[in-house]
N, C-alpha and C positions, 0 to 999 in steps of 0.2 A: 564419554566412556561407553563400548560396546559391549553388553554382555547376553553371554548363550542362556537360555534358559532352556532347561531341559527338566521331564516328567515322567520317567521311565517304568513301565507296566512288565507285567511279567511276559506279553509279546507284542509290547509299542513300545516306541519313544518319541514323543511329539518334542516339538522346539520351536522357540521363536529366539529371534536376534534383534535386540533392541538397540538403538542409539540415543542413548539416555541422554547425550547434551541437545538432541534436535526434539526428543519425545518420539521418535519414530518409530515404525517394525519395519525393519530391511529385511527379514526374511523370516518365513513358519511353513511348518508342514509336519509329518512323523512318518516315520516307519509302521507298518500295520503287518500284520502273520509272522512276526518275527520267530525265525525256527521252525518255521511251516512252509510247508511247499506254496509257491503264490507270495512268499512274500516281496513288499514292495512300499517304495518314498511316495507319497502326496505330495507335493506342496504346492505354495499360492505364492506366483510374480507378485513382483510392486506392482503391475499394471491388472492382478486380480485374475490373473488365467489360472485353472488348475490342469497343474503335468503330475500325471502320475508316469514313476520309473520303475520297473520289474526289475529285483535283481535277487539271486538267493542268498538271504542273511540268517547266517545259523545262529548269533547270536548278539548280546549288546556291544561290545566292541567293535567286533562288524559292521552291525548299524551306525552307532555313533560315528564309524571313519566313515563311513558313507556319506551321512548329513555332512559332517567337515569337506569331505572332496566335493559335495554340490555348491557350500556355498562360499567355494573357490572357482567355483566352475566356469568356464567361459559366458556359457549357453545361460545357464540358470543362478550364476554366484554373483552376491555383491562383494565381497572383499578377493582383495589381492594375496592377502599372506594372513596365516593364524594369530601371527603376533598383533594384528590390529583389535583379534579380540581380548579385551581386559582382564575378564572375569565371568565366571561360568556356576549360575545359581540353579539349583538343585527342589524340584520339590520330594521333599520326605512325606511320607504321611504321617506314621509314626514315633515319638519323639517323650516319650511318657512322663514323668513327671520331671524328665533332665532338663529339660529345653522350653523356657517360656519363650525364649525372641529367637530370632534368625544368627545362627553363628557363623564362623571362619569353620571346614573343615579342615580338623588337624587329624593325628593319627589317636587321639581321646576322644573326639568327636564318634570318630568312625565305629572305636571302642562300645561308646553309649549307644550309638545305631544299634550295634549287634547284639546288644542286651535286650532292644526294645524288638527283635524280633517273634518274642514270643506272644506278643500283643498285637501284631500285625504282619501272621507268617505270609500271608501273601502278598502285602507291598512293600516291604521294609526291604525283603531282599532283593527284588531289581529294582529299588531305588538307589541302595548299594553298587549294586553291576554299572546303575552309572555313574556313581560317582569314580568307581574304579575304575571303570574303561576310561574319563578323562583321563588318572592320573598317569595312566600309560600314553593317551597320546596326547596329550597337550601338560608335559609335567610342570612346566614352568608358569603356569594359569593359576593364580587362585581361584578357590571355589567355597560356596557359601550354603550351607544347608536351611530351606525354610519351611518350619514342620506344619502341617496342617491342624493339631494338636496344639502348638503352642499359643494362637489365642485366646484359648479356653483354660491357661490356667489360671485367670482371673476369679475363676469359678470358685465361693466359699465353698469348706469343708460339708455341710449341710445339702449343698448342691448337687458335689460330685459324691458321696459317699454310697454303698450300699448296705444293705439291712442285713449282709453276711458279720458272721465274727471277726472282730478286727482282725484277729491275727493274719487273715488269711487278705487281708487291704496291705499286712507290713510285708509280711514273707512275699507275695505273688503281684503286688500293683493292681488289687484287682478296684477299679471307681471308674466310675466318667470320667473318661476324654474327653470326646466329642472328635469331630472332624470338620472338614471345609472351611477351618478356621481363616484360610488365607483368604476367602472368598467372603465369606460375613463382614472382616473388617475392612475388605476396600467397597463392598455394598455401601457398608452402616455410614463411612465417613463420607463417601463420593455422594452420596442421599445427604449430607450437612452441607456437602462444601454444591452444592444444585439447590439447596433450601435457603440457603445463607444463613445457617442456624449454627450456635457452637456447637462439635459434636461428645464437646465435652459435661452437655447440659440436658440430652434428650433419652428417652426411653424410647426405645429401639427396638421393633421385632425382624428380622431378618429370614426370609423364606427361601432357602438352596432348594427348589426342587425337581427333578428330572430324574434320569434312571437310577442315580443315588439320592438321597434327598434328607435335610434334617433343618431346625428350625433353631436362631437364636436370640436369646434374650440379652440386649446391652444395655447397660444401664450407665448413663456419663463417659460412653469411649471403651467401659469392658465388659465383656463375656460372662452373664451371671447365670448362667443355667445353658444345652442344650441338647438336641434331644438324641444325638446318635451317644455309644456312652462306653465301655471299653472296646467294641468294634464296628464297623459300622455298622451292626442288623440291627440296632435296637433303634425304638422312634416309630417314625414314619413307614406307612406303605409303598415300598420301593417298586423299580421293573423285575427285579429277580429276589429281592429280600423281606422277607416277613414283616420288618419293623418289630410294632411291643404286641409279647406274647407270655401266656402264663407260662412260667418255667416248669409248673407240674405237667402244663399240657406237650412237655416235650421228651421230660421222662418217660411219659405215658405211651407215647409216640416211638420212643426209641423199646420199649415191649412190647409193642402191638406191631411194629413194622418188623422188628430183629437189628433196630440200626446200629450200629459203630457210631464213633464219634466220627469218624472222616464221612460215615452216610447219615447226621445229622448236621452237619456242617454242610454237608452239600444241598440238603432239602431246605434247612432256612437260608443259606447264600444265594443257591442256584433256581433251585425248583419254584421259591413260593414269592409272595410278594404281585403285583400285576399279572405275572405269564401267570405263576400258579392258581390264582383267585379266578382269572377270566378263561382262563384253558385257549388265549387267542395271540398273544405277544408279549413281550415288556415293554413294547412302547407304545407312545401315551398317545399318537396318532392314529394309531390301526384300532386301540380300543374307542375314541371319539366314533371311528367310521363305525364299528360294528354297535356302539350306541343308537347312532341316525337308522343302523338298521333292525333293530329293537330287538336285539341279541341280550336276554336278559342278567346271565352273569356277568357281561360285561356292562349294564347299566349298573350290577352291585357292585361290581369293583371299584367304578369311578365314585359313586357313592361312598365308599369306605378309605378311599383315596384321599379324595376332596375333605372328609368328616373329622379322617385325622389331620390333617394340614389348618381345621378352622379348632382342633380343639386343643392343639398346643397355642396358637395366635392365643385362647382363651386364658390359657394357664398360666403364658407367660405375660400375659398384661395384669393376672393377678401379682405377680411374682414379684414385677415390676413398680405394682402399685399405680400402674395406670401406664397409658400407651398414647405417645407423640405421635412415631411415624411405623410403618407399615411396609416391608420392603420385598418383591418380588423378585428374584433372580434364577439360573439355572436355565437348563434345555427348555422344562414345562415354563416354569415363573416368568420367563420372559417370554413364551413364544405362544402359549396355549391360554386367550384370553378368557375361554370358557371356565376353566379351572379357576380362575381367577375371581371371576363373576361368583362363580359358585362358592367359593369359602369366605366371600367379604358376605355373601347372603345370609340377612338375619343377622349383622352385625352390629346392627344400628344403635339397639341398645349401650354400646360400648365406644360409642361417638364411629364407628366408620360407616362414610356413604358412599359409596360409590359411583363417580359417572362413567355409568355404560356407555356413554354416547364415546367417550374418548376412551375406556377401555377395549371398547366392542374393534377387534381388529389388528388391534397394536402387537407389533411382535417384534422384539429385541431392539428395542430403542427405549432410551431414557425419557421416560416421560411422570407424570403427575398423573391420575387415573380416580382422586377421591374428588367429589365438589369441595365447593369453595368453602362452604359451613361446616364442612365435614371436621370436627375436631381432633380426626385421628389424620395425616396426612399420608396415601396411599401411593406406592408409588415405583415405577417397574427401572431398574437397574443391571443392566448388561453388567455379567462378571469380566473382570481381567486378573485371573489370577497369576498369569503369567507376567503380566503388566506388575503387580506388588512383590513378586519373585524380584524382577530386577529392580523393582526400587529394593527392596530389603538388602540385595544383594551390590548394590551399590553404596549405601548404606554402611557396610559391614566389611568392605574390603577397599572403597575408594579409594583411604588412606594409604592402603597396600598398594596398588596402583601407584599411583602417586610417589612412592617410595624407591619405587623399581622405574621409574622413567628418569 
């Protein structure tokens, strides 16, 4: 079974092309400036070359027939004709309390999509645009939505609630979501089925961090707490987002600046978080180098980075009631060992030890990173969230498939 995966940004659409009976990727890449002058396809050959193609795409339609006409392409395409592909899986981010698992998109689907975009006005609608540009050109395709939300509705009432008046949790949906959920559960279980441990029996911290970033607590296979929570700014210290902030210090903020809601929205989404704190980037490389060069807002940044990342690990192994394994994933989690080092430090009391010697270095490969005595088991896990898109998405329409041959 071939299926498209697709993840559509308000001006990207990345995709990969899986062959789920061989386990393969026949083909990825996205579209990047989509609607902007410059825009243009990445992608990466089976033989690992990157071609990028300039071409002007005003919008997701556009794009989307683009990736379709490359990879039919002579030069750059693996398939011959559309119809070889099966089924075409969707990442949603938001899915609110409709959608615990991965559905069939029908026209009620689509329905509850548009409900939910008041909870995520920025990615819910071109997550839409692509599901609607397939159904124009490939109408005959099933397709499958899988919400980044839906593995965190595991979470009890106690977990996700806030300390507002209920009425205003019935009327508006206002609790923890969470996000990255597609990425936590193929960490948590890929970290069991590499331990040979049931992953139906371990206490679970899972670490998404990079330019978005939040932390989850699994207890026997589900989502009991984590830390991003109606949208993603809350949690962690992000590249552009605040993370956890007092809500007075933002009233306060929006009379002391003059803000609006669309200019406090944009100071905790855009302005604050890494770029804001260190006044140098949002990303987590250029503030290491300006560290080595003892540039001291950006020593406190990584400090306040790194502090909240070991102080959720802390909360959720109380949560938990104690903590098995220890899971790094994401741009940073997998690639930036230093980070790494730094939030298992001082952890010891809570059984994690860390071997630097096999930490020190490692970058996006699956490895093991605690010593041998260590009684928490530490340990770095490359995401494939597109990789659980098409399982999910295989999952959820095979039969359909199946039905139509």
């Amino acid at each position: 079974m071939k299926i498209l995966v697709l993840n559509c940004g308000s001006s990207s659409v990345k995709y990969k092309l899986f062959d789920m009976d061989n386990h393969t990727t026949m083909a990825q890449g996205g579209v990047e400036k989509l609607g902007l002058p410059g825009s243009f396809l990445k992608l990466t050959t089976p033989d690992g070359r990157k071609i990028t193609l300039e071409r002007d795409l005003a919008e997701h339609t556009a794009a989307i027939g683009f990736i379709l006409d490359i990879l039919k392409d002579d030069t750059y395409g693996c398939i011959r004709s559309f119809n070889e592909i099966d089924a075409i899986g969707h990442r949603v981010v938001h899915g609110g309390e409709a959608f615990s698992g991965s559905v069939e998109i029908t026209p009620e689907v689509i329905d509850k999509m548009v409900e939910c975009i008041d909870l995520a006005p920025l990615h819910n609608p071109p997550n839409l645009k692509g599901i609607r540009a397939m159904q124009d050109l490939l109408p005959q395709t099933p397709q499958a939505g899988v919400f980044d939300t839906a593995f965190h509705q595991t979470m009890p009432d106690h977990a996700y609630m806030y300390g507002i008046p209920y009425e205003m949790y019935k009327a508006y949906g206002i609790r923890r979501y969470g996000f990255h959920g597609t990425s936590h559960r193929y960490v948590s279980a890929r970290a069991c089925e590499i331990l040979g441990v049931p992953y139906g029996q371990q206490r679970i911290v899972t670490a998404h961090i990079g330019n978005g970033g939040s932390l989850a607590a699994i207890q026997n296979g589900r989502s009991v707490d984590t830390s991003m929570g109606l949208t993603p700014v809350e949690g962690l210290l992000m590249g552009t987002r605040c993370g956890d902030i007092d809500a007075g210090a933002l009233t306060y903020l929006m009379d002391k600046e003059g803000l609006d809601v669309k200019g406090l929205s944009d100071l905790i989404n855009k302005r604050s978080g890494v770029w804001g704190l260190s006044g140098i980037s949002s990303d987590m490389r250029e503030i290491e180098s300006a560290v080595a060069g003892g540039d001291q807002r950006a020593i406190l940044t990584l400090k306040v980075y790194n502090y909240r990342i070991r102080k959720y690990i802390g909360a959720y192994a109380a949560a938990l009631g104690g903590l098995d394994i220890l899971v790094f994933t994401g741009g940073v989690g997998e690639n930036q060992w230093s980070t790494r080092e730094a939030v298992c430090s001082g952890m010891e009391f809570m059984g994690i030890r860390l071997d630097r010697e096999k930490n020190n270095g490692l970058r996006g490969e699956e490895a093991v990173i605690s010593m041998p005595d260590s009684r928490v088991t530490v340990m770095v896990v490359p995401t494939d969230e597109e990789y659980m898109i098409a399982s999910d998405t295989m999952e959820v329409l095979g039969g359909k498939r199946k039905q139509g041959d």
